[in-house]
MMTF fields as JSON, N, C-alpha, C and O atoms, coordinates in Angstrom:
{
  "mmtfVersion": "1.0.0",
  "mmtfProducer": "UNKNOWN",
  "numBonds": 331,
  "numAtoms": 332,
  "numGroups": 83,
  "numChains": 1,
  "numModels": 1,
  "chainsPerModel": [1],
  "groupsPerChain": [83],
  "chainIdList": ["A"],
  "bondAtomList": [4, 2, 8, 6, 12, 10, 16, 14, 20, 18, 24, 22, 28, 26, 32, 30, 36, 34, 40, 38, 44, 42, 48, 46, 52, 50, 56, 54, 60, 58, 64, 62, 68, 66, 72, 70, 76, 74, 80, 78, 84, 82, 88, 86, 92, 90, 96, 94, 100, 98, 104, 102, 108, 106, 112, 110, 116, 114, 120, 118, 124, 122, 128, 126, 132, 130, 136, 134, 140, 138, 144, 142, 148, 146, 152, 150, 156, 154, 160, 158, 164, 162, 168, 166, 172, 170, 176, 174, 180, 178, 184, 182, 188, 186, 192, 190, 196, 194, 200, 198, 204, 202, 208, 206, 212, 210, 216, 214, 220, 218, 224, 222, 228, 226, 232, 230, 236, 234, 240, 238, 244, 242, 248, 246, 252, 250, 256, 254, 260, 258, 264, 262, 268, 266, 272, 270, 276, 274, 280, 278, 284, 282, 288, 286, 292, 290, 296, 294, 300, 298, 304, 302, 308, 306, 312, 310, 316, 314, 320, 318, 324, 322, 328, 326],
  "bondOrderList": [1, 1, 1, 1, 1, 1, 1, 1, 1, 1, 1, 1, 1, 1, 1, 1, 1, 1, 1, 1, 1, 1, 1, 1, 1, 1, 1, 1, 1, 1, 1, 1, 1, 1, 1, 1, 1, 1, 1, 1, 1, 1, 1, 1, 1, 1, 1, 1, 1, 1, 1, 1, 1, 1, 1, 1, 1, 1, 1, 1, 1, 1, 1, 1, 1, 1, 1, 1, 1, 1, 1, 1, 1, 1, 1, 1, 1, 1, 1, 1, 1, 1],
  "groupList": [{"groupName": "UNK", "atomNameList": ["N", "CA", "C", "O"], "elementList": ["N", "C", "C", "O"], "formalChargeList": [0, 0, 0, 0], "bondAtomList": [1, 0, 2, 1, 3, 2], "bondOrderList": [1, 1, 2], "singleLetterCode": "X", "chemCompType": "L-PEPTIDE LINKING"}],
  "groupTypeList": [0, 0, 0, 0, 0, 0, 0, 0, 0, 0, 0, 0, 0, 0, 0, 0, 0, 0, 0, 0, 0, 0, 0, 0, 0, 0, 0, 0, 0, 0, 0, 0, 0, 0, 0, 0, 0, 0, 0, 0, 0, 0, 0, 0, 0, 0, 0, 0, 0, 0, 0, 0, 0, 0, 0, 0, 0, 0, 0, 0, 0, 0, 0, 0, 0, 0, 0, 0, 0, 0, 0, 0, 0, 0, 0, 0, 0, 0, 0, 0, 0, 0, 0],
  "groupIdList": [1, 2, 3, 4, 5, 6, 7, 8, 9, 10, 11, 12, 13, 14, 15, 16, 17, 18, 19, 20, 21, 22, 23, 24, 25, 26, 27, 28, 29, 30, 31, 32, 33, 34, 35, 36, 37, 38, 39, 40, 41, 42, 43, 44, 45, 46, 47, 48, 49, 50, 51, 52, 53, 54, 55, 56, 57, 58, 59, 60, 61, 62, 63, 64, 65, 66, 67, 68, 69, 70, 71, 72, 73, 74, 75, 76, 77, 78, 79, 80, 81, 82, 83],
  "secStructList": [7, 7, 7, 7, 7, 7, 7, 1, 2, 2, 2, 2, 6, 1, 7, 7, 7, 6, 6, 1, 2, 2, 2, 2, 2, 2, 2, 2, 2, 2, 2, 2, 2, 2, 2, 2, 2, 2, 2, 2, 2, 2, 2, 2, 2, 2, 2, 6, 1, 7, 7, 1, 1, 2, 2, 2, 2, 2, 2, 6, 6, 2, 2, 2, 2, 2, 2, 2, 2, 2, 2, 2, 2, 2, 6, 6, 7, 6, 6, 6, 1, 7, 7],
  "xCoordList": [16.14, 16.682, 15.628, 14.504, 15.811, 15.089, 14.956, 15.825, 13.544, 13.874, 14.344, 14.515, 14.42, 15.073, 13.671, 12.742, 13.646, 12.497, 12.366, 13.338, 11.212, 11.122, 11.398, 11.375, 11.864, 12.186, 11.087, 9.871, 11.759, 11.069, 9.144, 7.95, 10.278, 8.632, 7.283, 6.064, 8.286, 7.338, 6.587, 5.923, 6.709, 6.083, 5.302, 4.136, 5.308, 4.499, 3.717, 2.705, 3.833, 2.658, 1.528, 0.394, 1.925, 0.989, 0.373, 0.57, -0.064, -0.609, -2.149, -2.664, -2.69, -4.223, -4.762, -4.38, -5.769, -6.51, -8.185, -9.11, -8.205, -8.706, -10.515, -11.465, -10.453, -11.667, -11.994, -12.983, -11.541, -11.86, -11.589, -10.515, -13.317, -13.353, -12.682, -12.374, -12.496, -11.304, -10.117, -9.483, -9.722, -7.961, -8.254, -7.798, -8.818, -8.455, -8.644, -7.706, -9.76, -10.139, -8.74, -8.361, -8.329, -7.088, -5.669, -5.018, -5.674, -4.657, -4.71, -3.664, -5.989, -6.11, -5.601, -4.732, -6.084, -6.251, -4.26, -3.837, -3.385, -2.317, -1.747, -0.859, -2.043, -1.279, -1.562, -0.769, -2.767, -3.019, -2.385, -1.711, -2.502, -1.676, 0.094, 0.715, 0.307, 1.997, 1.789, 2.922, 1.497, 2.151, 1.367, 2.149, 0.288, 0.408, 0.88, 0.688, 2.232, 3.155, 4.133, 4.3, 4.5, 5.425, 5.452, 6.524, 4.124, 3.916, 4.275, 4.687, 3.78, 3.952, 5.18, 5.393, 6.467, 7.928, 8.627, 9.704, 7.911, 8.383, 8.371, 9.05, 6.849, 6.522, 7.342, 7.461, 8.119, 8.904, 10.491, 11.191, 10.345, 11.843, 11.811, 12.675, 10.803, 10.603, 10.765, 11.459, 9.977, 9.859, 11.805, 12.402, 12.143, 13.625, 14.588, 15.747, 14.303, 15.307, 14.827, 13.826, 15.297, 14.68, 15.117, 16.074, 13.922, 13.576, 13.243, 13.19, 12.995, 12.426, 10.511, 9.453, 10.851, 9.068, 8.783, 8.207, 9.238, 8.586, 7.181, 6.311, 6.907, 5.496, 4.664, 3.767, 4.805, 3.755, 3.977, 3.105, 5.277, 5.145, 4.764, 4.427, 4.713, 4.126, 2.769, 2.154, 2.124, 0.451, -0.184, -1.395, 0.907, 0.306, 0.575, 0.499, 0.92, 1.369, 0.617, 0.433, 0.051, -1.158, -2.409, -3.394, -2.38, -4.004, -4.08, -5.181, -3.096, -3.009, -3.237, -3.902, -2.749, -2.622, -4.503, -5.046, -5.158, -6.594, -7.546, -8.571, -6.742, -7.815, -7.598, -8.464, -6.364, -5.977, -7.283, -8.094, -7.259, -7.287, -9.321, -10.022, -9.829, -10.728, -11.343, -12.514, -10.393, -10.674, -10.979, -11.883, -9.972, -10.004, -11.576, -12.542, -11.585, -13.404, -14.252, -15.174, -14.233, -15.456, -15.445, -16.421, -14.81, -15.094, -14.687, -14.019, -15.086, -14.972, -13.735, -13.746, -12.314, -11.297, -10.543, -10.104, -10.482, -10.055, -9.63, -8.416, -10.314, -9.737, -8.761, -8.556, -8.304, -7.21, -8.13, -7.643, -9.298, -9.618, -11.247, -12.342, -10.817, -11.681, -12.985, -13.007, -13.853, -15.171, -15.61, -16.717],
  "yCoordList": [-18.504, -17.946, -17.998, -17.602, -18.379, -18.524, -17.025, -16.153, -16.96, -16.187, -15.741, -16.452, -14.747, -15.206, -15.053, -14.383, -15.83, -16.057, -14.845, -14.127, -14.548, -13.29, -13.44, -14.634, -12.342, -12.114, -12.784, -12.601, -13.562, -14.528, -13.777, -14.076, -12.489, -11.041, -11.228, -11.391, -11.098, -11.406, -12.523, -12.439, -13.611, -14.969, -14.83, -14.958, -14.587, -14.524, -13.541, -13.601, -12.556, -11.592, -12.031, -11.557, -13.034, -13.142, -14.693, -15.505, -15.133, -16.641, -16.154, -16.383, -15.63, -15.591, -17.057, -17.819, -17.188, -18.083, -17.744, -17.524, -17.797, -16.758, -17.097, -16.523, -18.28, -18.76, -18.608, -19.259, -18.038, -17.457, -16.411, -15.869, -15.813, -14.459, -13.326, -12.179, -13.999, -13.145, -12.872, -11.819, -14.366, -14.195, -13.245, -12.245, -12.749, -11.977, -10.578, -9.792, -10.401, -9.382, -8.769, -7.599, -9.595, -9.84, -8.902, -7.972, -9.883, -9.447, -8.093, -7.445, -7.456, -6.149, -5.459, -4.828, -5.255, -4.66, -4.164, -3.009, -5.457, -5.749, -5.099, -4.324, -5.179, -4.373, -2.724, -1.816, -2.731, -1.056, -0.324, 0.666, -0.64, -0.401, 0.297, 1.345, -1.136, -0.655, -0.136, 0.343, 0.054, 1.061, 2.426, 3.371, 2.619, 4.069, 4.258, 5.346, 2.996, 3.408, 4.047, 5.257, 3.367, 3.562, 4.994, 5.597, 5.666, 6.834, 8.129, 9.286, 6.968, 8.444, 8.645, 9.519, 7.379, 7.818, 8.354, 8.939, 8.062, 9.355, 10.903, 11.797, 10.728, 12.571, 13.22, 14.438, 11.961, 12.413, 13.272, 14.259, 11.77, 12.272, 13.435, 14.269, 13.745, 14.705, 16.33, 17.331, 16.062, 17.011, 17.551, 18.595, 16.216, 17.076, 17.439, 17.751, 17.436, 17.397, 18.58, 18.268, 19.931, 21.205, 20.698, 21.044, 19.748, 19.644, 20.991, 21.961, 21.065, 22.107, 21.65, 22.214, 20.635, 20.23, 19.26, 18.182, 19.743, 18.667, 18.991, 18.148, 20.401, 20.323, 19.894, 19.133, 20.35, 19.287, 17.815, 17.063, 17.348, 15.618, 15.388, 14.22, 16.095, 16.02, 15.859, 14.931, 16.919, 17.083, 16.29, 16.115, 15.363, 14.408, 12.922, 12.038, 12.649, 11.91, 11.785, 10.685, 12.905, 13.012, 12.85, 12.445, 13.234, 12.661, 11.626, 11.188, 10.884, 9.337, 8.622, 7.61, 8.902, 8.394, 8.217, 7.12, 9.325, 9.727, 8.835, 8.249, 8.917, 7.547, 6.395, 5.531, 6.258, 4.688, 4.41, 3.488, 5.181, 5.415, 5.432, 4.645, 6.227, 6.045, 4.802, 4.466, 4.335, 2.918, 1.635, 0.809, 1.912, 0.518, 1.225, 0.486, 2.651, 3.101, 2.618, 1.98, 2.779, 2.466, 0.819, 0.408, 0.146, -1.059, -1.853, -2.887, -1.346, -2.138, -2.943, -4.17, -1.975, -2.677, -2.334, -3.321, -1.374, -0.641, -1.375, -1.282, -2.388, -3.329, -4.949, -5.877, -4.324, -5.226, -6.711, -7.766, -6.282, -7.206, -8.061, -8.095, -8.566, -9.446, -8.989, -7.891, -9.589, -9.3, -9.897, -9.609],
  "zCoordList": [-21.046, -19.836, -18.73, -19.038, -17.642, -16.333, -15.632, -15.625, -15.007, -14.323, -12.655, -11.664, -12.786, -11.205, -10.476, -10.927, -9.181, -8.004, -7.404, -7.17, -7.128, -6.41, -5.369, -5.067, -4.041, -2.814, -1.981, -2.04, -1.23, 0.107, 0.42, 0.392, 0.737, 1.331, 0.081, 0.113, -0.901, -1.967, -2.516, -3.549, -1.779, -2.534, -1.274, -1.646, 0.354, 1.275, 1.128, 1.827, 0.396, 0.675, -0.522, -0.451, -1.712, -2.734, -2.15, -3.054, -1.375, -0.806, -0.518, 0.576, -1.317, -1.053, -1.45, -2.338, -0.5, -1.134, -1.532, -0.75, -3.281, -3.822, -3.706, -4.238, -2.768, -2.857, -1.53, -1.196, -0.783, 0.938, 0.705, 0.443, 0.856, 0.578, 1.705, 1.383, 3.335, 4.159, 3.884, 3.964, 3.399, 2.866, 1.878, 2.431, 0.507, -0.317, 0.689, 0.822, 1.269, 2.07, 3.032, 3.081, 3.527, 4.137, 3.772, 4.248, 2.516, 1.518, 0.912, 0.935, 0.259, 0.234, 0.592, -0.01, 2.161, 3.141, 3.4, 3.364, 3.646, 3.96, 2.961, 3.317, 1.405, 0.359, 0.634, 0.883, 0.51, 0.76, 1.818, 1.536, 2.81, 3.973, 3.75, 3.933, 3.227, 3.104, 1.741, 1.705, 1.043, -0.444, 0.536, 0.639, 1.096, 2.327, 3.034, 3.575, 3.771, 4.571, 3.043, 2.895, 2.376, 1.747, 1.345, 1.304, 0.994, 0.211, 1.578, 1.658, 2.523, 3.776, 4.381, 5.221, 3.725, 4.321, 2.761, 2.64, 1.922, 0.954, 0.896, 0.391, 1.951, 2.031, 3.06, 3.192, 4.063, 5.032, 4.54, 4.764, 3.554, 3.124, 2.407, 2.678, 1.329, 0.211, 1.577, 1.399, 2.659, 3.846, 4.087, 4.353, 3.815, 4.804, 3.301, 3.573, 2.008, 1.244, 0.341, -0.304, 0.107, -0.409, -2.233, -2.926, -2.548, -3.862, -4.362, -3.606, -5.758, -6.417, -6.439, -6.158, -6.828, -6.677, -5.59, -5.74, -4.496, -3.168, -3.135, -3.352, -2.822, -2.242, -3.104, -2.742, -4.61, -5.454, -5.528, -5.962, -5.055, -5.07, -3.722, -3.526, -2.781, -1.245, -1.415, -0.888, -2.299, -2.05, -2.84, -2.704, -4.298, -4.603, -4.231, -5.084, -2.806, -2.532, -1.531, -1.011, -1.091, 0.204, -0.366, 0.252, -1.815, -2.374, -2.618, -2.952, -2.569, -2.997, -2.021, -2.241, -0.543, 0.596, 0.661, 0.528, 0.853, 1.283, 0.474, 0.824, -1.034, -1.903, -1.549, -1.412, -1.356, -0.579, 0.737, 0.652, 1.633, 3.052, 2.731, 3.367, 1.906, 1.204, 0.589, 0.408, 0.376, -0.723, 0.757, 0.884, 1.539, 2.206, 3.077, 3.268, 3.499, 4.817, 3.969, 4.475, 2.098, 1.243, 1.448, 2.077, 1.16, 1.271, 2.784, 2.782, 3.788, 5.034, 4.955, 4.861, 5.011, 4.629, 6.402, 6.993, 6.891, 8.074, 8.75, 8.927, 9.418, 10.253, 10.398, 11.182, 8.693, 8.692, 7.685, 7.279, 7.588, 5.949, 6.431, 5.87, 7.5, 7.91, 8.533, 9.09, 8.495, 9.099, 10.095, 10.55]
}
């Protein structure tokens, strides 16, 4: 059985070229980013919907954001990858 091709978004966001150390730098940078957008329109939604455990999936969703956000200031990632 074949599998199916991943989504268009998805074959463009994996085109590093792993031997230009900007493009991977690049690419990082570009992943980290959106899985911390992603985490920060979850805390939006978790904000408007009276879960039983929002605020603990809120506050661990904000420590995640800060290691992210952490990860890219530790490694000179901030400005989008490149140097």
């Amino acid at each position: 059985m074949d599998k199916p091709a991943p989504p268009s978004h998805q074959q463009a966001s994996r085109e590093v070229k792993l031997d230009h150390h900007d493009s991977v730098r690049h690419h990082v940078h570009q992943q980290v980013r959106s899985e911390v957008e992603r985490l920060e329109r979850r805390i939006e939604t978790l904000r408007l919907v009276k879960a039983p455990h929002a605020a603990i999936m809120i506050s661990t969703y904000e420590r995640m954001i800060d290691r992210k956000k952490g990860f890219l200031q530790n490694w000179d990632l901030r400005d989008g990858g490149a140097r």
